[in-house]
Structure formats: structure tokens, C-alpha cells
N, C-alpha and C positions, 0 to 999 in steps of 0.2 A: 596903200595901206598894208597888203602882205608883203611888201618888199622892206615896212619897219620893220613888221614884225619877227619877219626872218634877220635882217640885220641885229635886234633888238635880242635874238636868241642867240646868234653867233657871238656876239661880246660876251653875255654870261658867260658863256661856253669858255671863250677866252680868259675871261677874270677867275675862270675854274680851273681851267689849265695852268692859268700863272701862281693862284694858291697850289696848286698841287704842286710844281716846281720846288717855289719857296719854302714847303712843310721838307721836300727831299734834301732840300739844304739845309736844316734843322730849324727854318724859323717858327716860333710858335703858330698856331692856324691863325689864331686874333691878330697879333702886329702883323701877318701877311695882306688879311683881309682890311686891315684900318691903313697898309700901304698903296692897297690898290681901289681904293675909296667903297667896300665892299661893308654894310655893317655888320657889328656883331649878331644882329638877330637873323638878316637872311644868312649869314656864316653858319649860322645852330640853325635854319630849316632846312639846307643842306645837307646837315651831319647827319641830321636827326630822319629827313624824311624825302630824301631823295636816293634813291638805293646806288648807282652806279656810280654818285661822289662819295657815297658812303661806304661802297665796295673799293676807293681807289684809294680813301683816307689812311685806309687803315696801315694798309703795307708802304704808302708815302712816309707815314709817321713813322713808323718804323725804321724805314731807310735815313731819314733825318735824324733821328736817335743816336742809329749807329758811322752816322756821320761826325756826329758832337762828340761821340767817346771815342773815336778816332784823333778829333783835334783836339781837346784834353788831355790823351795820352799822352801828345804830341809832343804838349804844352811842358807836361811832369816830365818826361824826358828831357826837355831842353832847360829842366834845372827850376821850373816854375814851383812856388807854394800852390796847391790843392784850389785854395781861396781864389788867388791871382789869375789861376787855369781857366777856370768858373767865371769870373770877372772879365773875362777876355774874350771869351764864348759871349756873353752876356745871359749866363746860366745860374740859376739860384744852387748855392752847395745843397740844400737840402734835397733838392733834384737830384743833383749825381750821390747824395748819398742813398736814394731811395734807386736810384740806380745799380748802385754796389752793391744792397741789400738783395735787389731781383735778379742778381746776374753774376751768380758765384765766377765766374771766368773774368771779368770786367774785375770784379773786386781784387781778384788776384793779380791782373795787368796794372789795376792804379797802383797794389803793395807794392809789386817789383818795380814798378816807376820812381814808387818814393821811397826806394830802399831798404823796406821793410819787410 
């Protein structure tokens, strides 16, 4: 019985680890959690009410962000429409435009990407 229950905690642990990987590589938290058969509700009592995923969420996210406007960059550099960048990532425009808006330095990498 305690040898489930320890096994039964080491997997979460591990299904936590591999969201957190996946959020570093910019996947949203949701498609990480519905890849690793994780639902969306214990995904949100995670975020919401376990402190040390929600201590690690935060700066994951972050690094995954700045991961995605590295390969968009990437993208407009190598001659992409803005759209197509977006589309490639599997990023909604309205995201990296609320990106541009929060991130005067960013905004000015996409201009000089696109010429502008």
C-alpha cells in the first residue's frame, strides 16, 4: 500500500516535470497537460494551489515566451509574413501583438525584422 502511494506521487511529480519542460519550450500549460493525459482542472489546482509548481510556473513561462520570440524572429528574418511566423509557432497574432505592445525591445526586433 505505501509502495502505491509513493510510486503514485513520483509519476505526478513526473507529469510536473514534463509540463514544466514543455511550458520552457513555449507550449501552452493546457496542450502540455492534455499531451501528457493531465486534465485541465488538476492543471488549475496546480497553478492555483500548490506553491512550489506555482513557484516554478512562473519563470518556466517566461522562458518559453522568450523562447517563441526568438523563433518568430527567426522566422521574419528568414523573409516570413508576421502571419505565417505566427502560424508556424502555432501562435495566435493577437499574442505576439500583445507581446509587442508589453515589450518595447521585442517590438523594435519584429520592426527591424520587417524592415520597418
Amino acid at each position: 500500500m505505501k509502495n502505491k502511494l509513493i510510486e503514485k506521487r513520483r509519476a505526478r511529480q513526473r507529469m510536473k516535470n514534463a509540463i514544466m519542460d514543455d511550458v520552457k519550450q513555449g507550449y501552452s500549460a493546457s496542450a502540455s497537460a492534455r499531451k501528457h493525459g493531465v486534465c485541465e482542472g488538476t492543471l488549475r489546482q496546480w497553478q492555483f494551489h500548490d506553491k512550489p509548481f506555482r513557484a516554478r510556473f512562473k519563470p518556466a513561462r517566461r522562458q518559453g515566451i522568450r523562447y517563441l520570440k526568438t523563433i518568430l524572429l527567426a522566422g521574419l528574418q528568414a523573409g516570413k509574413l508576421l502571419k505565417d511566423a505566427a502560424r508556424a509557432m502555432e501562435t495566435n497574432p493577437s499574442t505576439i501583438q500583445n507581446w509587442r505592445k508589453k515589450d518595447p525591445k521585442f517590438q523594435a526586433a519584429v520592426r527591424a525584422a520587417l524592415g520597418k
